[in-house]
C-alpha positions in Angstrom: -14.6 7.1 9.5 -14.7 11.1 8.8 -10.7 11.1 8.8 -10.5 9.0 5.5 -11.5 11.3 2.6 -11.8 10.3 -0.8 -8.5 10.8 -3.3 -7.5 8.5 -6.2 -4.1 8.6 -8.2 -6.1 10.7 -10.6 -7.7 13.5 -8.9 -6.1 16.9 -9.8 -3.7 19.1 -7.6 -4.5 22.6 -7.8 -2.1 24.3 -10.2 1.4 26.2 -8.9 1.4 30.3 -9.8 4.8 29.8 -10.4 5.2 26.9 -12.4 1.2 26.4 -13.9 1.8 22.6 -13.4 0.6 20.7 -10.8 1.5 17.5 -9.9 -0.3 15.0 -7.3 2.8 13.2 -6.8 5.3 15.9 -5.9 2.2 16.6 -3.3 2.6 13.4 -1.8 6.3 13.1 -1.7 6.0 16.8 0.4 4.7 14.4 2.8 6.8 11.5 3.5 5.6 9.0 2.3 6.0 5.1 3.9 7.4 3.2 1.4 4.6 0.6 1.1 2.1 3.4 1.0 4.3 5.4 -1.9 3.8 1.9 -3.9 0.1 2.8 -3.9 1.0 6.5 -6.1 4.3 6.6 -7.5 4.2 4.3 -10.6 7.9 4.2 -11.2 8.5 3.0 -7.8 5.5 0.8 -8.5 7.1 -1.0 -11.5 10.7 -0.9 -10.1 9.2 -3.1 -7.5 6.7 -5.3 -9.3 9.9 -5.9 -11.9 11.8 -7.9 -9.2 9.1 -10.2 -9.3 9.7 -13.8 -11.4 5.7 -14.4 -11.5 1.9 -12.6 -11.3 -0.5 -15.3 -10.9 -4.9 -14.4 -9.9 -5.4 -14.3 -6.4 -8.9 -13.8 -5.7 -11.4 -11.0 -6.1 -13.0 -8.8 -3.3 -15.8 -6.6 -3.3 -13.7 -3.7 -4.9 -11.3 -5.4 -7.3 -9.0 -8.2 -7.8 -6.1 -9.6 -6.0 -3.1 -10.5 -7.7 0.1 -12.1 -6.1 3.6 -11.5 -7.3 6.0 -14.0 -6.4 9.7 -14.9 -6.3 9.6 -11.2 -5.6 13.0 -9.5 -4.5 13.1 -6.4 -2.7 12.6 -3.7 0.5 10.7 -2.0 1.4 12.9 -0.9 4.4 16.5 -1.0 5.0 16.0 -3.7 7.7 15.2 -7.2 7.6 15.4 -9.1 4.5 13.4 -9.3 1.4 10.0 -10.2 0.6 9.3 -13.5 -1.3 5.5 -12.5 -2.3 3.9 -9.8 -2.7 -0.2 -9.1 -3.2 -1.4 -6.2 -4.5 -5.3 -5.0 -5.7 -6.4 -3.8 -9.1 -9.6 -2.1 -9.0 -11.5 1.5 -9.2 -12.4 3.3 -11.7 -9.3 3.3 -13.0 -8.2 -0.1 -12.7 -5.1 0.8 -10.7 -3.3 -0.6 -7.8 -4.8 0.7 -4.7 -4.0 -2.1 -1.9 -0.7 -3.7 -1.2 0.0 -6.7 1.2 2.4 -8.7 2.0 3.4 -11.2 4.7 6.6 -9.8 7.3 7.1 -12.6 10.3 8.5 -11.2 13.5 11.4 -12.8 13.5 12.7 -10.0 11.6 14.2 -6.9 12.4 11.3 -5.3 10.1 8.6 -7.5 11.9 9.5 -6.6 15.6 9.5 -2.8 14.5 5.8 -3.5 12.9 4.4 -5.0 16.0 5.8 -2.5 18.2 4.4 0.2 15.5 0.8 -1.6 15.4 0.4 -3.6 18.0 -2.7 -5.9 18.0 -3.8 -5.3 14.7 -4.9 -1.6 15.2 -5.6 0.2 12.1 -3.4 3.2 11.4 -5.8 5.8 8.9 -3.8 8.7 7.7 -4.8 11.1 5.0 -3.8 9.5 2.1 -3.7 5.6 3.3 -4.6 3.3 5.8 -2.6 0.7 7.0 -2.7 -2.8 10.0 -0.5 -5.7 10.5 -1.1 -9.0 12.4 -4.4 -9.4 10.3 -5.9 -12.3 12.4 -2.6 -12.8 14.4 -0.7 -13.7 11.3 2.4 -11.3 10.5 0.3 -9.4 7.4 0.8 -6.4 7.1 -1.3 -4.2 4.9 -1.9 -0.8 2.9 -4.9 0.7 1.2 -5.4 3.7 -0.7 -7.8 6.2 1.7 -10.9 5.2 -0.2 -10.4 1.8 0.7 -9.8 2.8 4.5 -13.6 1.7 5.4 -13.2 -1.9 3.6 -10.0 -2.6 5.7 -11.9 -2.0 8.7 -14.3 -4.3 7.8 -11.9 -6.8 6.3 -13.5 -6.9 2.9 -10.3 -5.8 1.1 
């Protein structure tokens, strides 16, 4: 998978002339970010979400981290549809931050039908900075990993 290059929420931006600070994040904001796939880099937005949650309990570890699900959980990550009531996200790296999110969106919604019409039968969508698939073995999953992660999500080891 040559499209998926490496990039962790800790590898440095190259430095403004104007300003002499970089910043990763105002990088990736430049580019639009989905909102699951901004979950994966912007820590406020990380913890605004996580703190709508009522428990974290161990889910299960993978071959690159640990699973932990988030429940009672109550937010959007779109406009549409309603909220989610669980949310799973990985802990693993180097650094030992968050660098997979998943989370369960049935068809029924509004969100759901937009998904399936986005992915259709569970096709992998690999973009620079994430890749992402729903309808993980026809169940309404949908999915986001940090680019590093991208080959493990094919493979369904993450």
């Amino acid at each position: 998978m040559s499209s998926c290059t490496s990039f962790s929420a800790r590898t440095p931006v190259e430095k403004s002339e104007d300003s002499g600070v970089g910043s990763e994040l105002l990088q990736i904001k430049e580019e639009k970010l989905v909102p699951e796939a901004r979950f994966l880099y912007d820590l406020n937005y990380q913890k605004s979400i996580l703190a709508t949650c009522a428990r974290k309990k161990y889910a299960f570890k993978s071959q690159y981290g640990t699973w932990y699900q988030y429940s009672d959980c109550n937010f959007k990550f779109h406009d549409i549809g309603g909220y989610e009531s669980a949310l799973k996200v990985h802990v693993g790296g180097q650094d030992n931050s968050i660098n997979a999110v998943s989370y369960m969106e049935l068809l029924s919604t509004k969100s759901g039908q937009n998904l399936l019409q986005m992915y259709g039968d569970s096709v992998i969508i690999n973009k620079e900075k994430y890749c992402s698939v729903y309808g993980i073995d026809k169940h309404s999953i949908v999915k986001f990993v940090k680019s590093e992660l991208c080959e493990a999500l094919v493979y369904e080891q993450v």
